[in-house]
N, C-alpha and C positions, 0 to 999 in steps of 0.2 A: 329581489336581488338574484341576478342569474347564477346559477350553479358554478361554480369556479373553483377547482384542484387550489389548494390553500398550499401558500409558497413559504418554505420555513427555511433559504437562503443557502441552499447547497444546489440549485437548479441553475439553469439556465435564465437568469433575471428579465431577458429581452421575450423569451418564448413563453414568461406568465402577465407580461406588458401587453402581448399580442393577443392571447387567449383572453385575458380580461377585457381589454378595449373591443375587442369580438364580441365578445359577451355582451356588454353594456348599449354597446351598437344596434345589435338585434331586439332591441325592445321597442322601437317605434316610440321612441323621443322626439322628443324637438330639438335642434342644434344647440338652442342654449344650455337645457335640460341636460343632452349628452356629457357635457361639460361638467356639468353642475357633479351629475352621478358620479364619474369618473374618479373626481377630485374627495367627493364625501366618502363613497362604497369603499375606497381603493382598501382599506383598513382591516376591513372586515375578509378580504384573503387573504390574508397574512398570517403566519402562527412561528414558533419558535422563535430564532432569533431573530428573521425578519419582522417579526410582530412589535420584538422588542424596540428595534433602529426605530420604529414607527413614529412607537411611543414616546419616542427621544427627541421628536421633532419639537422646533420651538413651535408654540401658538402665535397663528398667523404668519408663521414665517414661507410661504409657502402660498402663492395665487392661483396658479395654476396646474392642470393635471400634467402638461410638458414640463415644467420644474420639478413635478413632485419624480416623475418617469424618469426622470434625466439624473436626477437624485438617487433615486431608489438602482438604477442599475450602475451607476458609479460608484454606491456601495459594495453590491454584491456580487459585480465581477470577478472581485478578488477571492471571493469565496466559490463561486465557480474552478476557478483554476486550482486553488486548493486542493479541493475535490478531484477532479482530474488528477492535478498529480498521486493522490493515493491508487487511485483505481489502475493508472499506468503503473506502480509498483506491485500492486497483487496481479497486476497478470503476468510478472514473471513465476512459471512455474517450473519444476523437476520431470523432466521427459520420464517416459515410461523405463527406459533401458539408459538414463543419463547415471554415471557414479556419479556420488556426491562430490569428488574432487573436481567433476566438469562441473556441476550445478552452484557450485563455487562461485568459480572461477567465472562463469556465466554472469552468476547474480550481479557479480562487481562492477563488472565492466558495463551490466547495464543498468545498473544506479547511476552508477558516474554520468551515462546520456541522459542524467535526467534531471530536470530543476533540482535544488537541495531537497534533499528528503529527513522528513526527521529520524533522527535514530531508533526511534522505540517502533516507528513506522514499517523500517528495514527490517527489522528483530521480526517484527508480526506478521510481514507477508512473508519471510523466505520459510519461518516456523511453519505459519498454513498451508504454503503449496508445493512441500515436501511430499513426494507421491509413497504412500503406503505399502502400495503393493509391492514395490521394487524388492523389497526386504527387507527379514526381521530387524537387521541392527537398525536401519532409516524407520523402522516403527520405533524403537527404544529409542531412538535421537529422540522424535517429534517428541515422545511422552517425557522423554526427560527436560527440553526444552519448556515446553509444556507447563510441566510439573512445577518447575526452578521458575516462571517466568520472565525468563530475561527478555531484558527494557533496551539492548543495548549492542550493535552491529557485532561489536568485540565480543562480546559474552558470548553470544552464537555461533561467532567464529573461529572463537577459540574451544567453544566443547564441540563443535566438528574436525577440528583438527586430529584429535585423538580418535575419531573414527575414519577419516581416512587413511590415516596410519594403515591400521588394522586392515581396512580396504584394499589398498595396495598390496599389502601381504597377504592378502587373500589373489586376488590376481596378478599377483607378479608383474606390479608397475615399476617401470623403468626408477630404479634406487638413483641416488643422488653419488657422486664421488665419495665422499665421507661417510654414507650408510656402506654403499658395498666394501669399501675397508674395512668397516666393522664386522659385516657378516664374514667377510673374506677369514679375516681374524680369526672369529669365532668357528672356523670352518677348522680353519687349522688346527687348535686347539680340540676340537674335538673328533680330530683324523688321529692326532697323535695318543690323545686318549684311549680310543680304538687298539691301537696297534699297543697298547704297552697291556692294555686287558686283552689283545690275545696272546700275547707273547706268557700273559698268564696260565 
């Protein structure tokens, strides 16, 4: 049996149909022989859940190695894109100099372009490619994410909210009509404070 990268159904299911039949080819069979191997060995590179579907097959259900081929990757395509779609979620990640209010606001807009993602999925890539370095509070996000393990888009984006907060009043992001009345307010109140302690 020639040497053949063992397919466990997260691959590319056409590009281990081709490797194998390469395989099987190079051994100076006979045309019938070819056939013969193809359809017997196929088995024997398979592992995980590919291995599984294998064994799922009815006895005899199955003549040829074009049936079995035609089978085998009409199963696993879906599981191809699958995969895909995760890998396209972890590679959104947090620019070197991005606030977390952009990183946001990023992340959303590019889930949305993208097949359904599961939630707990969402949670675990924007958690991972939170960049560290930016700063201490995005290290105590990640660790407290982290820590909490939240399964769930809301979870994460509701205890980042309370750090952008903080963020914005750390650089003086453009407040909303109803925060600057508040601080406006509060301005006040504490001018008039001023002026009656020094009137003391």
């Amino acid at each position: 049996m020639p040497d053949v990268p063992k397919y466990d159904g997260t691959s590319d299911p056409h590009e281990h149909i081709t490797i194998y039949t390469t395989a099987v080819k190079g051994n100076d069979l006979a045309p019938h022989e070819i056939e013969y191997v193809l359809l017997k060995k196929f088995g024997e590179t398979l592992t995980g859940g590919a291995l599984t579907w294998y064994s799922l097959l009815l006895e005899h259900s199955i003549d040829t190695f074009e049936i079995l081929a035609d089978s085998f990757i009409e199963a696993h395509t879906g599981a191809k894109k699958v995969q895909a779609r995760k890998i396209d979620i972890f590679k959104i990640a947090q620019g070197e100099f991005e606030l977390l209010r952009e990183v946001v606001t990023r992340f959303q807009k590019e889930r949305m372009l993208l097949p359904t993602i599961p939630d707990e999925w969402a949670a675990e890539a924007f958690t991972k490619r939170l960049n560290l370095r930016s700063s201490d509070a995005f290290q105590k996000l990640k660790e407290s994410l982290l820590e909490f393990q939240m399964t769930t888009w809301a979870d994460v984006h509701n205890r980042c909210e309370s750090k952008i907060s903080i963020e914005d009043d750390q650089i003086g992001f453009p407040l909303s009509a109803k925060r600057r009345e508040k601080n406006k307010k509060k301005s006040k109140d504490d001018f008039d404070a001023d002026r009656q302690s020094s009137r003391g």
